[in-house]
N, C-alpha and C positions, 0 to 999 in steps of 0.2 A: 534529423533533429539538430538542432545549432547547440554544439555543444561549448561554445562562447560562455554563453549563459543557463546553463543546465535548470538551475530554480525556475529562473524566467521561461523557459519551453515548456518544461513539466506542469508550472502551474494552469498558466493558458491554455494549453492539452486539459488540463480539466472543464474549464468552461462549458457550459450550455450540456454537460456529459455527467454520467451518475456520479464523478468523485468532485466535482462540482455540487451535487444536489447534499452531497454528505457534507460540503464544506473545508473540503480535505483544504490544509494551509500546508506547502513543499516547505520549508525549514532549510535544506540541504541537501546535496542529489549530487553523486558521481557515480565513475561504473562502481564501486566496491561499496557503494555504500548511500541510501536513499533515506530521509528522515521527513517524517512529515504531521499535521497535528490535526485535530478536531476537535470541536468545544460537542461534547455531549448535549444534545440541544432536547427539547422538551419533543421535537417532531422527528426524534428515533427511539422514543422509547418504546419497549415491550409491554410494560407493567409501571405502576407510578414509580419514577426514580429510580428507573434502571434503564440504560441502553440496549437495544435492540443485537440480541450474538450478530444481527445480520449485516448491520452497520460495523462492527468490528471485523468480518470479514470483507466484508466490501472494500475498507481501507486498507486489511493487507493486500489485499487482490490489485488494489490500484498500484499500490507501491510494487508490490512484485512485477508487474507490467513493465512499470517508469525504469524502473532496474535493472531491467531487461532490454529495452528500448537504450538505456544508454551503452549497454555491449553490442549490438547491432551494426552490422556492416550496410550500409547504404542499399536500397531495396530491398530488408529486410524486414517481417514485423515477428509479431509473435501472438501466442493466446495461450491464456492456462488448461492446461490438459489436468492438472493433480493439484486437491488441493486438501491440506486437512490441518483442520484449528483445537488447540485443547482451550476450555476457558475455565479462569482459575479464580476469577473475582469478577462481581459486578461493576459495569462502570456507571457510575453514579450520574446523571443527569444537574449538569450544573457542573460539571469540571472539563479540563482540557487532556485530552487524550494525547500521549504521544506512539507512535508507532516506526520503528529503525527496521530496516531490510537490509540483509546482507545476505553475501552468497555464500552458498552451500558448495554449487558445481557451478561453473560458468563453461559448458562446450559447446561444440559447434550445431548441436540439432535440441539438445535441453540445457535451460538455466536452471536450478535448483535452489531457494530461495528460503530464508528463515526469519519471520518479522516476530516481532517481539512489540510487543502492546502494553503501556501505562498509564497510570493514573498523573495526576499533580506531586503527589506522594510517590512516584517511583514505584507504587508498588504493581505485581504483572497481573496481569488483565487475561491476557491471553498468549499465546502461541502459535503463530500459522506456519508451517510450512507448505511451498507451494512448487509446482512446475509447469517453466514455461516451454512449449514449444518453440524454435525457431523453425520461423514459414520463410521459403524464397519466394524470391518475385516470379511471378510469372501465372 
């Protein structure tokens, strides 16, 4: 990954790919620390005027990836092995979500990952923490 431009990698890595179809917007991206946003849009809701829990995981999941992806030694990738979300409020259809990853554990075989989910209002959303495998090449 060209870590020149970290935003600009991670965003385009979404493209034509599920955190593309959620609309994920990157905001900000190093190793220690990933931020990125979504407009709660009418085509994730569960129920009128509520977001989809699934769409709120989906975006930690992205970010804990991109997060992962930027501690990564060259032929390496990763995938989530663990993942588990608490949700503490609806996110309202018609606002912009924001979601920060930060690490938990950063070593050589798991990254361990903890996103934190908002509203426009700051207030939390949700909770994920996550773990990523590191795969070697080969």
């Amino acid at each position: 990954m060209d870590l020149a431009d970290p935003v600009v990698a991670l965003q385009a890595a979404c493209e034509g790919f599920f955190p593309g179809l959620l609309g994920l917007r990157v905001v900000s991206a190093a190793p220690e620390r990933v931020v990125a946003e979504m407009e709660a849009r009418p085509e994730l809701r569960t129920v009128p005027g509520v977001t989809h829990g699934g769409a709120l995981m989906g975006l930690a999941d992205a970010l804990g990836g991109m997060a992962t992806a930027l501690n990564l030694r060259p032929g390496q990738g990763t995938t989530t092995i663990e993942s588990k979300t608490n949700f503490f409020a609806p996110a309202r259809t018609g606002t912009t979500i924001t979601a920060e990853c930060v690490p938990l554990h950063r070593g050589r075989r798991t990254m361990v990952w903890q996103t934190t989910i908002r509203d426009g209002e700051g207030r939390l959303l949700a909770l994920v923490t996550q773990t990523q495998l590191v795969l070697e090449e080969g």
